[in-house]
C-alpha positions in Angstrom: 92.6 21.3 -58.6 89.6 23.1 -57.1 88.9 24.1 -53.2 85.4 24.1 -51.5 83.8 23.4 -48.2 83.5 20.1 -47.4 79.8 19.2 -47.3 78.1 15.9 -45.4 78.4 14.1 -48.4 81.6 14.2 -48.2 82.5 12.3 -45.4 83.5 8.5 -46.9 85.8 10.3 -48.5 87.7 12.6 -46.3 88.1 9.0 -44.2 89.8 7.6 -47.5 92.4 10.0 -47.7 92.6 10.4 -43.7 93.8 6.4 -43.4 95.5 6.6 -46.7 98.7 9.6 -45.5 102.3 7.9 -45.2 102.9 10.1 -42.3 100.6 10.2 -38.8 98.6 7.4 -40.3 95.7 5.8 -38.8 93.7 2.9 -39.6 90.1 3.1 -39.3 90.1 1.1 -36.3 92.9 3.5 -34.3 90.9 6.1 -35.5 87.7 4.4 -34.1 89.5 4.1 -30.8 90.0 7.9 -30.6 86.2 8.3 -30.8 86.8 9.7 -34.2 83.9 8.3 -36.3 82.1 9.0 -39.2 79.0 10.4 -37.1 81.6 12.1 -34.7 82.8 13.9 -38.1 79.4 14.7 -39.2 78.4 16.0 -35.8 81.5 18.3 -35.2 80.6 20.1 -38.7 77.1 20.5 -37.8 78.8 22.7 -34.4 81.1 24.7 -34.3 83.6 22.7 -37.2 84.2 23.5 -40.8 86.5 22.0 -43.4 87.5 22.5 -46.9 88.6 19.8 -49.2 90.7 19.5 -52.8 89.7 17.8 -55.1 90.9 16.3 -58.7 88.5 15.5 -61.1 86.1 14.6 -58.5 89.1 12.8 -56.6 89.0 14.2 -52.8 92.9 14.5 -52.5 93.3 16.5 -49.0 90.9 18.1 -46.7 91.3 20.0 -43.1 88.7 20.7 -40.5 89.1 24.0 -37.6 87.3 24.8 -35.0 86.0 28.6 -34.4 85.8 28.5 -30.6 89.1 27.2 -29.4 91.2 27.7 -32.5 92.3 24.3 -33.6 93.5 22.9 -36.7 92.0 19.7 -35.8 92.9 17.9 -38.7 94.9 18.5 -42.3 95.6 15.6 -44.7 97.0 14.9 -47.8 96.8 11.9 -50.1 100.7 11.0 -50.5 101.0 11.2 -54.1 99.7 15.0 -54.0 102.2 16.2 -51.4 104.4 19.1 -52.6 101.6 20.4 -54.8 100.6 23.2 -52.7 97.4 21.5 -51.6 98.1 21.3 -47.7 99.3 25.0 -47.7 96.2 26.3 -49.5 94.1 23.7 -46.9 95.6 25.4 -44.3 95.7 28.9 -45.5 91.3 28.3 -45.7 91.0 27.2 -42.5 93.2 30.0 -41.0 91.7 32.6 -42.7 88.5 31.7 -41.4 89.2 31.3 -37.9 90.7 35.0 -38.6 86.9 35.8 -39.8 85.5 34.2 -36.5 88.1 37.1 -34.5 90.4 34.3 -33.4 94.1 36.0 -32.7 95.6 32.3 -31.8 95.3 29.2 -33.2 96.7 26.0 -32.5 97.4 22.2 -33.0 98.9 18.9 -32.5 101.1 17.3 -34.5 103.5 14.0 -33.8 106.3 15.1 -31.4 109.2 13.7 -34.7 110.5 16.5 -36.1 111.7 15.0 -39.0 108.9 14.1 -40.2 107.1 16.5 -42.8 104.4 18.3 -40.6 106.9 20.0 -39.0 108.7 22.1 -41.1 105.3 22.1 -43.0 103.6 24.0 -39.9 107.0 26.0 -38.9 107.4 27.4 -42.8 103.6 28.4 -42.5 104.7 30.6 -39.8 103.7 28.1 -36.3 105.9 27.8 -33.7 105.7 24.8 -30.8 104.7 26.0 -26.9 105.0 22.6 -25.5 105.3 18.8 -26.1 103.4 15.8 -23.9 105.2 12.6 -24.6 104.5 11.6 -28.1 102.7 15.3 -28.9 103.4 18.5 -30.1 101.3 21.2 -29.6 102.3 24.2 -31.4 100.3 27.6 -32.3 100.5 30.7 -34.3 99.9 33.7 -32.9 98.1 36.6 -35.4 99.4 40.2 -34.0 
């Protein structure tokens, strides 16, 4: 298993894995509906957006994307049959350090309002707490002292 920055290339993939999770999944059209598009993707890494994928012999298997300004973990994904590997945690721990480079003290995300589902206690055992919930969403931040 090997970490690295996700690159523009990289795109058709990180929408494979993105529309293949068994949890907060999204079809290419919902997603499309969102405004989330291949060129949206491509566009928010040429700003203020980076991300970091895994990969398995050459298989993208998760990614995550952050934003330096704001704080947000704005996406982190999986492939099903790699959860409990350590992949997300190590995605996450990438994206947080770097926000931590860029002098962020806060960061934040949403995440689907079920708390049984695995993002969750996923997010709370990586040390995130929630601050408030609108309908459906969770929004929930870690604070760095």
């Amino acid at each position: 298993m090997t970490f690295r920055e996700i690159t523009l290339d990289d795109i058709d993939a990180i929408f494979h894995v993105r529309i293949s999770t068994d949890e907060n999944n999204f079809t290419i059209e919902e997603l499309l509906r969102h405004g989330i598009t291949k060129q949206s993707v491509i566009e928010k890494l040429k700003s203020t957006y980076k991300g970091w994928l895994s990969e398995t012999k050459e298989k993208v298997t998760g990614f995550v994307m952050a934003e330096k300004v704001t704080g947000e973990i704005w996406v982190i994904a999986v492939l099903p049959e790699y959860i409990n590997q350590k992949i997300g945690s190590r995605l996450l721990q990438l994206a947080e350090t770097w926000l931590t480079e860029n002098k962020l003290k806060r960061f934040w995300l949403t995440t689907d309002a079920d708390k049984k589902l695995r993002a969750y206690s996923f997010y709370k055992k990586h040390g995130w707490n929630e601050y408030k919930q609108l309908n459906d969403i969770l929004y929930m931040e870690k604070i760095i002292a």
